[in-house]
DRENPA-3360 file (N, C-alpha, C; in nm, 2 decimals, always signed):
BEGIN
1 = XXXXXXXX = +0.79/+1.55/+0.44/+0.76/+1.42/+0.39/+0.83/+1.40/+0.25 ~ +0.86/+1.51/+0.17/+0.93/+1.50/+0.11/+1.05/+1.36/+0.05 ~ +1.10/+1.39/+0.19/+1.24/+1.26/+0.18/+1.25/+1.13/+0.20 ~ +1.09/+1.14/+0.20/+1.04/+0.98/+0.22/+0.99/+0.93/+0.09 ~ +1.00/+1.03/+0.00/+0.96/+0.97/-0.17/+1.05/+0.93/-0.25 ~ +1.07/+0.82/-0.29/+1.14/+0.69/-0.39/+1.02/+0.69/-0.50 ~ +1.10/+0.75/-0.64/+1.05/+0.79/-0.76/+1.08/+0.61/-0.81 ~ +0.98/+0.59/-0.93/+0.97/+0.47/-1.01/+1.11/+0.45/-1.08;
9 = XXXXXXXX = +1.16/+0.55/-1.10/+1.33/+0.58/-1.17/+1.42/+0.51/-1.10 ~ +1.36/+0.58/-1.01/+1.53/+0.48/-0.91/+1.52/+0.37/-0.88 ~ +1.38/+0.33/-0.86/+1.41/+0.17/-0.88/+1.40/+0.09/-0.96 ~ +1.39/+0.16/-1.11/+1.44/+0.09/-1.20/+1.59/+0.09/-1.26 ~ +1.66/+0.20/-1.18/+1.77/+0.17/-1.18/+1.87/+0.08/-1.12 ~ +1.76/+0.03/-0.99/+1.82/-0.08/-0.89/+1.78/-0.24/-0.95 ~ +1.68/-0.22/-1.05/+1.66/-0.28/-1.09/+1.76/-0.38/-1.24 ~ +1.78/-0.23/-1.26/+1.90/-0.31/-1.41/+2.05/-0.27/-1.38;
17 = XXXXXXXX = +2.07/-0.21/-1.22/+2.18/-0.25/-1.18/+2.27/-0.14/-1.27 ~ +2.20/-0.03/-1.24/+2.23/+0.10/-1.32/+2.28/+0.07/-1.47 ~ +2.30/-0.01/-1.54/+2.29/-0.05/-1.67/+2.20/+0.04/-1.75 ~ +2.05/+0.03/-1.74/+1.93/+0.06/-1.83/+1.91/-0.07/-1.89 ~ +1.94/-0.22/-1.92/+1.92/-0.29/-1.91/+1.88/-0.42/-1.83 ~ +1.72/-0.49/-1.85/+1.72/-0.59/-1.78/+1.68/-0.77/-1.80 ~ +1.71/-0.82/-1.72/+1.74/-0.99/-1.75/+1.59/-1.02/-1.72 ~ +1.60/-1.10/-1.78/+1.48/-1.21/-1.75/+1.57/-1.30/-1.66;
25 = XXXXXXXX = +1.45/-1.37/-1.61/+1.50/-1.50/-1.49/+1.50/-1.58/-1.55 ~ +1.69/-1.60/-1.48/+1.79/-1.75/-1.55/+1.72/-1.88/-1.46 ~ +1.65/-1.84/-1.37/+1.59/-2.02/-1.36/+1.45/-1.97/-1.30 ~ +1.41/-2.08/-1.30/+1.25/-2.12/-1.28/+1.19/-2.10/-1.16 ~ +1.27/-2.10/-1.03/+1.27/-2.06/-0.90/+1.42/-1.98/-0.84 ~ +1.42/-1.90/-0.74/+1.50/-1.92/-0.64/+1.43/-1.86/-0.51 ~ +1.53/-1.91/-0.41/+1.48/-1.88/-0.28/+1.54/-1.72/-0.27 ~ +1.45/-1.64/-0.25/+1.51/-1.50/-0.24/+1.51/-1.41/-0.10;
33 = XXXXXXXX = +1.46/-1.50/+0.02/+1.49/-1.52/+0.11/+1.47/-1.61/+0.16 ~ +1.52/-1.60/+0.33/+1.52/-1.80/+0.42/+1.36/-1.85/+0.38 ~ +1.32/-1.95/+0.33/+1.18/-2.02/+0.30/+1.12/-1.91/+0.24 ~ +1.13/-1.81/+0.17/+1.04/-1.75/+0.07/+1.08/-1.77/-0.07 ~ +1.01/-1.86/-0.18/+1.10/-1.92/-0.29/+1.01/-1.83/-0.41 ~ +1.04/-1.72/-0.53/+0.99/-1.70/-0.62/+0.99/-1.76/-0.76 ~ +0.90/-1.77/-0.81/+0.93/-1.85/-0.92/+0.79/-1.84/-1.05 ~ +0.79/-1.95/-1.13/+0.68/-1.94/-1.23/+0.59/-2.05/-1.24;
41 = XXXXXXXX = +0.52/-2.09/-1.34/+0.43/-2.14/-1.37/+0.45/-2.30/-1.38 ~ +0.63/-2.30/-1.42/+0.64/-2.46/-1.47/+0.65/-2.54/-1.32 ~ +0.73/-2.42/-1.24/+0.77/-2.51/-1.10/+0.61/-2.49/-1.02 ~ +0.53/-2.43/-1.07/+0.40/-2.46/-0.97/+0.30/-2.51/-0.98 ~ +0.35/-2.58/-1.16/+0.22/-2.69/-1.21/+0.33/-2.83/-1.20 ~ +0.44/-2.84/-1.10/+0.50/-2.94/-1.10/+0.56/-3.02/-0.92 ~ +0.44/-3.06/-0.90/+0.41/-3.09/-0.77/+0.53/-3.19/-0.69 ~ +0.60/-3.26/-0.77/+0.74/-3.30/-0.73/+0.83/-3.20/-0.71;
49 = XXXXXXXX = +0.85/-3.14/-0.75/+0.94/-3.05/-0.78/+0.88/-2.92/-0.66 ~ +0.80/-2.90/-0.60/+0.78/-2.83/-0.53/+0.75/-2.91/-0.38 ~ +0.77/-3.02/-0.38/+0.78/-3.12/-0.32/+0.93/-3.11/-0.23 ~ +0.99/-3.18/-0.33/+1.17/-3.15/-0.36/+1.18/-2.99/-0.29 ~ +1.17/-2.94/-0.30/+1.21/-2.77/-0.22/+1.13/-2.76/-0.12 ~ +1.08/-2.84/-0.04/+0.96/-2.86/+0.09/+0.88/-2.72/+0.12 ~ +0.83/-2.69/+0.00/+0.71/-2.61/+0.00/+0.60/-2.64/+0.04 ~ +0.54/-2.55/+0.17/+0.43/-2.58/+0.20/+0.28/-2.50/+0.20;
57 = XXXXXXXX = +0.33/-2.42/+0.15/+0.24/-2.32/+0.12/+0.27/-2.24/-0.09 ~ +0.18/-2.23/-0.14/+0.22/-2.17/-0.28/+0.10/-2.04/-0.25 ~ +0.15/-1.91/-0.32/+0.06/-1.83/-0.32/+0.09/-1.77/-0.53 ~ -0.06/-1.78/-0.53/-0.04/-1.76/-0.69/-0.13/-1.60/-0.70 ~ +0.00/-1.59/-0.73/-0.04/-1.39/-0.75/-0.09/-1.37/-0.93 ~ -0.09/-1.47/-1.00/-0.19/-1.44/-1.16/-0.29/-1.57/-1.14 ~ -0.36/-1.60/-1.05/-0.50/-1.70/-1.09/-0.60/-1.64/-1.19 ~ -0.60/-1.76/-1.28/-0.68/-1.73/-1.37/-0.69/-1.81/-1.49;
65 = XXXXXXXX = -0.78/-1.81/-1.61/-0.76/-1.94/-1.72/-0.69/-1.84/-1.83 ~ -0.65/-1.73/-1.83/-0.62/-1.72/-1.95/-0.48/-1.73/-2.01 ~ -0.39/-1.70/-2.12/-0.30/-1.70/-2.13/-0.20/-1.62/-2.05 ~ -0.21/-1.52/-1.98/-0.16/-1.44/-1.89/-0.10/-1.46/-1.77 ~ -0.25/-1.57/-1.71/-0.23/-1.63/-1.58/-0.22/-1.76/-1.57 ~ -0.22/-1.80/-1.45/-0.19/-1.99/-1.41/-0.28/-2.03/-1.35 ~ -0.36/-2.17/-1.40/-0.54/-2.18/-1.41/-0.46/-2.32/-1.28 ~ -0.43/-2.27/-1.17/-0.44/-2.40/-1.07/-0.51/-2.31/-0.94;
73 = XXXXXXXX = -0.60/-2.35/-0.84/-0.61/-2.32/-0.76/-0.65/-2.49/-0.66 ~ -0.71/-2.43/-0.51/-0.72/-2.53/-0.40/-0.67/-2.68/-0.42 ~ -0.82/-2.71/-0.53/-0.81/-2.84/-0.56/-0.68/-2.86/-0.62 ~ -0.62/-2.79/-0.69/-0.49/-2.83/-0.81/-0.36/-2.93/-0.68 ~ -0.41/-2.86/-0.58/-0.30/-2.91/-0.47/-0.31/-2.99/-0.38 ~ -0.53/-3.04/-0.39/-0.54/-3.11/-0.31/-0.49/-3.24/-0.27 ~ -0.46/-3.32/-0.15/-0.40/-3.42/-0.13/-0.21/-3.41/-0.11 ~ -0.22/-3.37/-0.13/-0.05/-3.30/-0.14/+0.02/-3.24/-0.03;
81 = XXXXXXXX = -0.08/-3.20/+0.03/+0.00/-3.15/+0.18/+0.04/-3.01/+0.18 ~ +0.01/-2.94/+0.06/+0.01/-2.80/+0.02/-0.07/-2.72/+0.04 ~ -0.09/-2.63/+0.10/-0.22/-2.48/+0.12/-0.21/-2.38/+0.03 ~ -0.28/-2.35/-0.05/-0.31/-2.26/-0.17/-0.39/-2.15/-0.10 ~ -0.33/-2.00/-0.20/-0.40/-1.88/-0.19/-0.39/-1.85/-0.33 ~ -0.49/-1.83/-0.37/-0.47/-1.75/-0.53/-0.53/-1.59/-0.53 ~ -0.42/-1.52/-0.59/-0.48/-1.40/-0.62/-0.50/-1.33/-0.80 ~ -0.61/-1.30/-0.81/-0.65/-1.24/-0.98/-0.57/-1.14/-1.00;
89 = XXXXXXXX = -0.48/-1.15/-1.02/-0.40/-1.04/-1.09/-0.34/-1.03/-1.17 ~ -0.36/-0.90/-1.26/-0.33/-0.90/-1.41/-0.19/-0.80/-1.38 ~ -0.09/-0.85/-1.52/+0.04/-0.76/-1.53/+0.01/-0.66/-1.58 ~ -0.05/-0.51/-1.57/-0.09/-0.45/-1.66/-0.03/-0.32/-1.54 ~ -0.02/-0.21/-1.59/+0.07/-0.06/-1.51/-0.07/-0.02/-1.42 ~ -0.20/-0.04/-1.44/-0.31/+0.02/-1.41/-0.39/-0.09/-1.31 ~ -0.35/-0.26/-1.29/-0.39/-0.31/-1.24/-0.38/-0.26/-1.03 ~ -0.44/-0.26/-0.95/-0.39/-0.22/-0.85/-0.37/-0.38/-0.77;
97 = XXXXXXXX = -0.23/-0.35/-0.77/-0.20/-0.48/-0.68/-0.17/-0.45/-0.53 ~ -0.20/-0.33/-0.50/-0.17/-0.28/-0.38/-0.25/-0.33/-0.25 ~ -0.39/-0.36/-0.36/-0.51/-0.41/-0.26/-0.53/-0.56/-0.20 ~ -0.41/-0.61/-0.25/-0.36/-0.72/-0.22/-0.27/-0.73/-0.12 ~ -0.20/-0.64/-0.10/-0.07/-0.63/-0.04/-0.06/-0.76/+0.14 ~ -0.13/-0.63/+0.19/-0.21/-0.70/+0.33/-0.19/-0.86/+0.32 ~ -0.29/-0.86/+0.23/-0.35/-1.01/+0.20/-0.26/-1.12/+0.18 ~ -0.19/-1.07/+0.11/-0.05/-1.18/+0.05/+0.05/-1.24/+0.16;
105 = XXXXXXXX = +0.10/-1.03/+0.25/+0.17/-1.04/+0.37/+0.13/-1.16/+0.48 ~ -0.03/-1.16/+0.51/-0.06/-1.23/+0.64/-0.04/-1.41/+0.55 ~ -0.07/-1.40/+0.42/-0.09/-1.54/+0.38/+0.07/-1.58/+0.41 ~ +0.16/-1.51/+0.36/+0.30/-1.56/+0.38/+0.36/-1.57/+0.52 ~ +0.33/-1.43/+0.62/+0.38/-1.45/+0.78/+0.30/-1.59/+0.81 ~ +0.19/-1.61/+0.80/+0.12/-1.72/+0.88/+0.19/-1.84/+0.80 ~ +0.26/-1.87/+0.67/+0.31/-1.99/+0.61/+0.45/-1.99/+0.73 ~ +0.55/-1.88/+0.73/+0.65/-1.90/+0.79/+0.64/-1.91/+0.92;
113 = XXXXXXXX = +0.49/-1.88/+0.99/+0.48/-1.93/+1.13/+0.48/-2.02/+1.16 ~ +0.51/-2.14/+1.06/+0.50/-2.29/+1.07/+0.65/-2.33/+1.12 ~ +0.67/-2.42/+1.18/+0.83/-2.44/+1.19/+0.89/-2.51/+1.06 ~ +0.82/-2.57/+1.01/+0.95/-2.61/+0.83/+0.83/-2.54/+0.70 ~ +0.77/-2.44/+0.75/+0.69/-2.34/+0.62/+0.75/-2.29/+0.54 ~ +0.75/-2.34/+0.42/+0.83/-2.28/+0.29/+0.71/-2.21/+0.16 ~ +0.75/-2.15/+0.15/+0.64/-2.06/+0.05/+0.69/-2.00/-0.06 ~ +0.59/-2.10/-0.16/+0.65/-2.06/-0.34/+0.52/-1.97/-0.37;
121 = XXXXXXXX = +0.61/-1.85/-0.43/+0.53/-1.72/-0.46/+0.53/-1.70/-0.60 ~ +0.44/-1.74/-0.69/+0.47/-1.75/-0.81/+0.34/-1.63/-0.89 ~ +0.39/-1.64/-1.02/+0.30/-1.57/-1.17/+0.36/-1.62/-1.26 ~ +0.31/-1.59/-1.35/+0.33/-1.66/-1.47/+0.50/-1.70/-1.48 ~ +0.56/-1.58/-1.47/+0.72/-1.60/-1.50/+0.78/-1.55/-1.39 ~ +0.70/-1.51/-1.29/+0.84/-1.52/-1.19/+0.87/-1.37/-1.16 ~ +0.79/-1.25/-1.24/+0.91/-1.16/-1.29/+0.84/-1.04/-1.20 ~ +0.73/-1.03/-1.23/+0.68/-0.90/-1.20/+0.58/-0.91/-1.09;
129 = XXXXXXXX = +0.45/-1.00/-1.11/+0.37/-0.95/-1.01/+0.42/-1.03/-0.87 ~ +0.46/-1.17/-0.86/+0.48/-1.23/-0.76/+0.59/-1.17/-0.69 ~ +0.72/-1.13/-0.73/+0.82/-1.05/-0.67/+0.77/-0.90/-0.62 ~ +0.68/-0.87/-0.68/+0.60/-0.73/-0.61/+0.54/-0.78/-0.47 ~ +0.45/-0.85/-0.47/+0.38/-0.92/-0.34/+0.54/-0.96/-0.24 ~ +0.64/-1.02/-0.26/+0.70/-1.05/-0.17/+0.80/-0.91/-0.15 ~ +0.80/-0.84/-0.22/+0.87/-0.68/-0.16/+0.74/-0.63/-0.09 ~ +0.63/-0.60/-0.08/+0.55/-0.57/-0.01/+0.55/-0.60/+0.13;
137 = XXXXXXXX = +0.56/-0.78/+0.13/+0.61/-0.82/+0.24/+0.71/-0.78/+0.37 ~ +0.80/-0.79/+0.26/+0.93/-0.73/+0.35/+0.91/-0.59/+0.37 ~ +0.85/-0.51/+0.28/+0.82/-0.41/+0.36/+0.72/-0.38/+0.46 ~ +0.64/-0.48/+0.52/+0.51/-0.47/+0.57/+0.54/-0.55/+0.71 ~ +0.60/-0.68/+0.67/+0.65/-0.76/+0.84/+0.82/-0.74/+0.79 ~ +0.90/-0.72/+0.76/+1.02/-0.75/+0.78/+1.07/-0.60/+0.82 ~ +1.03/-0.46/+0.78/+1.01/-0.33/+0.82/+1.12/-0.29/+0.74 ~ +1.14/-0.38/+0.62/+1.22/-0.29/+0.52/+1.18/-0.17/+0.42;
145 = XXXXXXXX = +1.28/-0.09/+0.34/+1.22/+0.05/+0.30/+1.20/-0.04/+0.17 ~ +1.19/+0.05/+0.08/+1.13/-0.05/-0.06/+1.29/-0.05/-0.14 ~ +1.36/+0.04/-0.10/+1.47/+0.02/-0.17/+1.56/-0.14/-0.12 ~ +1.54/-0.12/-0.02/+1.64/-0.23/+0.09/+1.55/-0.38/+0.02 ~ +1.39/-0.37/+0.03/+1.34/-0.49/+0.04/+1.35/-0.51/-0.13 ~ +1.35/-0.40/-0.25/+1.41/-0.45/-0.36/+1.52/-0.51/-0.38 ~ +1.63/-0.47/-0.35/+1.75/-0.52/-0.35/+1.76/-0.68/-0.32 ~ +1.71/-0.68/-0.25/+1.68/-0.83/-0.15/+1.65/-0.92/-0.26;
153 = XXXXXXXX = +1.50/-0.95/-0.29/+1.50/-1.00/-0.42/+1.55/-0.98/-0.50 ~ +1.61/-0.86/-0.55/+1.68/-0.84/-0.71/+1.83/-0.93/-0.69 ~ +1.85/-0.96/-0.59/+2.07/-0.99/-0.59/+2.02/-1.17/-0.55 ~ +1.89/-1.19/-0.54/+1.82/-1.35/-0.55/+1.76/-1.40/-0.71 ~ +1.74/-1.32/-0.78/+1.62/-1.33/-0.87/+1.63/-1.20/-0.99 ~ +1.64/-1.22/-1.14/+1.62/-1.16/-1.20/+1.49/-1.09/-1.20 ~ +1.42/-0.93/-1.16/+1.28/-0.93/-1.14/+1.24/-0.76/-1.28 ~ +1.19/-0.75/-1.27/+1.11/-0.63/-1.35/+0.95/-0.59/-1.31;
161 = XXXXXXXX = +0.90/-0.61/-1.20/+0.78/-0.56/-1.17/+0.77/-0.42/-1.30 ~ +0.66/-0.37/-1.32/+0.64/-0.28/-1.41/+0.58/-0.15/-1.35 ~ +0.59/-0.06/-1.45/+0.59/+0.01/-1.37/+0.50/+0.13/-1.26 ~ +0.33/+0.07/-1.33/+0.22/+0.08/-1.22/+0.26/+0.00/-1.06 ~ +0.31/-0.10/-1.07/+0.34/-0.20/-0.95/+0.47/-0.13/-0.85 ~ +0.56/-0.04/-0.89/+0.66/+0.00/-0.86/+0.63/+0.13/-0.81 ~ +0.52/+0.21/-0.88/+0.51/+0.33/-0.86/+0.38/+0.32/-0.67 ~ +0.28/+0.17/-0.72/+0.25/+0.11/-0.58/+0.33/+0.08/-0.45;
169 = XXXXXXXX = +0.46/+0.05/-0.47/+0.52/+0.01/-0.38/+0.57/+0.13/-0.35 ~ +0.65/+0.24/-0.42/+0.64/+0.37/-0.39/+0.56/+0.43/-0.27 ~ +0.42/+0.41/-0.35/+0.34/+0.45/-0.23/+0.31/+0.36/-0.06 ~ +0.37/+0.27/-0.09/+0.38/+0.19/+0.01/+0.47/+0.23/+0.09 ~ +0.58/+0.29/+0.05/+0.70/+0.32/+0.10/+0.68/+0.45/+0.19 ~ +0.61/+0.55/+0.14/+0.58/+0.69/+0.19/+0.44/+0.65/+0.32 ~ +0.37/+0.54/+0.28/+0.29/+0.53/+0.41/+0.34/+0.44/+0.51 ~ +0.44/+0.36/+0.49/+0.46/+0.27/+0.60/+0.56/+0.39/+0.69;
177 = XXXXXXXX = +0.67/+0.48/+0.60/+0.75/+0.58/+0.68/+0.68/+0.66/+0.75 ~ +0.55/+0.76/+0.67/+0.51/+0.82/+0.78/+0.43/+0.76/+0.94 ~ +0.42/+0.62/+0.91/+0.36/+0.59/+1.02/+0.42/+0.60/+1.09 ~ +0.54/+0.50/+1.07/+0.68/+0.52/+1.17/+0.67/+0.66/+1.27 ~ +0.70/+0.76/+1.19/+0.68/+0.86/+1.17/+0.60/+0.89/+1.28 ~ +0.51/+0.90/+1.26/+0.35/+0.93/+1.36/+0.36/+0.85/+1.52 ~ +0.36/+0.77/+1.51/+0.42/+0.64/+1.61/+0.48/+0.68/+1.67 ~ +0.61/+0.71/+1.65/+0.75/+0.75/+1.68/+0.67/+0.90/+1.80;
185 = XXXXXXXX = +0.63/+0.93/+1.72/+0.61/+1.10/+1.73/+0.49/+1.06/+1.88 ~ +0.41/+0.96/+1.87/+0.28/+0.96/+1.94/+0.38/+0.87/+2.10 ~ +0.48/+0.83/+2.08/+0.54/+0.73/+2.19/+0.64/+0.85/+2.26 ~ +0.71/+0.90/+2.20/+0.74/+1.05/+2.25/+0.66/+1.16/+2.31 ~ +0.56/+1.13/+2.29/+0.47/+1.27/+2.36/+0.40/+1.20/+2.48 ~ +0.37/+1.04/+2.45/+0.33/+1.02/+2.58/+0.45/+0.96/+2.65 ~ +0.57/+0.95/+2.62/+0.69/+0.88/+2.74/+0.73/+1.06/+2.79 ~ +0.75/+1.15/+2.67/+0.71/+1.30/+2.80/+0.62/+1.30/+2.89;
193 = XXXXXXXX = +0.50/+1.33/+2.86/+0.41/+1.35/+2.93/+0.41/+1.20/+3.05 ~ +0.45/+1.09/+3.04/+0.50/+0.98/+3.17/+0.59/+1.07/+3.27 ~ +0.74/+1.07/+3.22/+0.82/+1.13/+3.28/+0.81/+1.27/+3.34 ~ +0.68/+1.37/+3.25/+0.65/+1.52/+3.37/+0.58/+1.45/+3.47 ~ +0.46/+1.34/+3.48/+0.41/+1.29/+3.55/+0.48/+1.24/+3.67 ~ +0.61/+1.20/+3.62/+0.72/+1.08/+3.72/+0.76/+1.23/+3.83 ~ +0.82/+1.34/+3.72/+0.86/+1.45/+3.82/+0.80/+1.51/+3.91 ~ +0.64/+1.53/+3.86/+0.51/+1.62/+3.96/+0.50/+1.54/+4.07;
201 = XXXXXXXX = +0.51/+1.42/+4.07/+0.48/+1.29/+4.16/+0.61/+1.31/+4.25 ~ +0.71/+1.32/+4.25/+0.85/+1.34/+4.30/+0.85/+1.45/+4.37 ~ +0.81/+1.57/+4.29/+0.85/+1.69/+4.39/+0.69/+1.69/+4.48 ~ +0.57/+1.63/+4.49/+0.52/+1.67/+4.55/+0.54/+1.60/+4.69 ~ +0.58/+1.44/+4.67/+0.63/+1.35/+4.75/+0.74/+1.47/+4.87 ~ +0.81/+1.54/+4.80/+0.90/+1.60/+4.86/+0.91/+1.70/+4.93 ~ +0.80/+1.77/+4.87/+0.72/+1.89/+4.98/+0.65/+1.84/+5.09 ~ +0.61/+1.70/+5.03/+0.51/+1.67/+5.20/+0.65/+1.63/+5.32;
209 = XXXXXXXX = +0.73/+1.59/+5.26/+0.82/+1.55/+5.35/+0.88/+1.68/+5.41 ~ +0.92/+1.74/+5.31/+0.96/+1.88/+5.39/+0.87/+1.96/+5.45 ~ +0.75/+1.96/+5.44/+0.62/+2.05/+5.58/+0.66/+1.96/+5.65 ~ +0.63/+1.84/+5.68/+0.64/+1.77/+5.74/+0.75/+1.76/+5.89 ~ +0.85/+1.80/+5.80/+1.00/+1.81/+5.85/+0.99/+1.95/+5.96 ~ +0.93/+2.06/+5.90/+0.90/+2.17/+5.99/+0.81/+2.14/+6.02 ~ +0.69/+2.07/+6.06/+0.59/+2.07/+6.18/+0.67/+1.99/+6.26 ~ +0.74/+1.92/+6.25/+0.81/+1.83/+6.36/+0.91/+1.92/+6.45;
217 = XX = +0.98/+1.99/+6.40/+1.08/+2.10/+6.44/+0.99/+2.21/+6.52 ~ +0.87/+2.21/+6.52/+0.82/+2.34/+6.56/+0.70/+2.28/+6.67;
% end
């Protein structure tokens, strides 16, 4: 199990693009994949403008009134033609945003089950917690590793999740492999155990035919 562990290091080295340096986000949104758009607080208290990028779903990964978070929820969107999910989440290394993970995933697969479903994934600035939720994603329905599904966002979007949220996804990483893993291992043992079955079934088919063959001769 070993080789299935992705240390917080390394991806903060994918993160500043082996530099040790990292950017803040040069704009207010982008799409960092087909219909999945990350972004901040100004593009998601700006209902034209999210309009304009035919978003039809917003999921707010810092709901909340304080300075930290972005105080819109249901109502903020009602009439609009927009579907809201808000999640309470603080940027803090100890917050666990992992127990969200799930939750975020199905909110976003069921936004893109729509045929023109676009989904703006926002936090305060774009940077850390909402780009955490959408790597989660890709690694939960898209069956990317955490390295692959960072990159994805990082070469779309300036990001810095921190580094409680990274050392989460880590651990996301080592459980979605071993499942693979287990799976892999549990579809193997019963496609053997089919195929001894196919064989026993075969040679016995073949013994009857052959007594068979000598009582007729005799």
């Amino acid at each position: 199990m070993s080789d299935y562990r992705i240390s917080v290091e390394e991806l903060n080295d994918l993160l500043a693009n082996g530099s040790g340096c990292y950017s803040l986000p040069s704009a207010h949104s982008n799409e960092v994949v087909p219909r999945i758009h990350v972004g901040n607080a100004f593009i998601a208290k700006n209902i034209m403008k999210l309009q304009r990028l035919g978003i039809t779903h917003v999921l707010n990964a810092a709901e909340g009134k304080s300075f930290m978070h972005v105080n819109t929820n249901a109502e903020f969107y009602e009439g609009t033609g927009i579907t809201y999910h808000g999640i309470k989440a603080n940027d803090t290394q100890e917050f666990n945003l992992s127990r969200y993970f799930e939750e975020a995933a199905d909110f976003i697969e069921k936004a893109l089950s729509q045929k023109d479903g676009q989904v703006f994934v926002h936090c305060r600035e774009g940077y850390s917690r909402s780009p955490t939720l959408v790597i989660a994603y890709l690694m939960l329905r898209q069956n990317m590793d955490v390295k692959s599904a960072l990159v994805t966002v990082r070469q779309k979007r300036e990001i810095g999740p921190n580094d409680g949220f990274l050392r989460q996804l880590c651990q996301l990483n080592e459980q979605c492999l071993e499942f693979e893993c287990r799976s892999f291992k549990e579809w193997s043992s019963i496609y053997a155990n089919t195929q001894m079955h196919s064989y026993k079934k075969k040679y016995a088919v073949l013994c009857s035919v052959w007594i068979y063959a000598i009582h007729s001769v005799w």
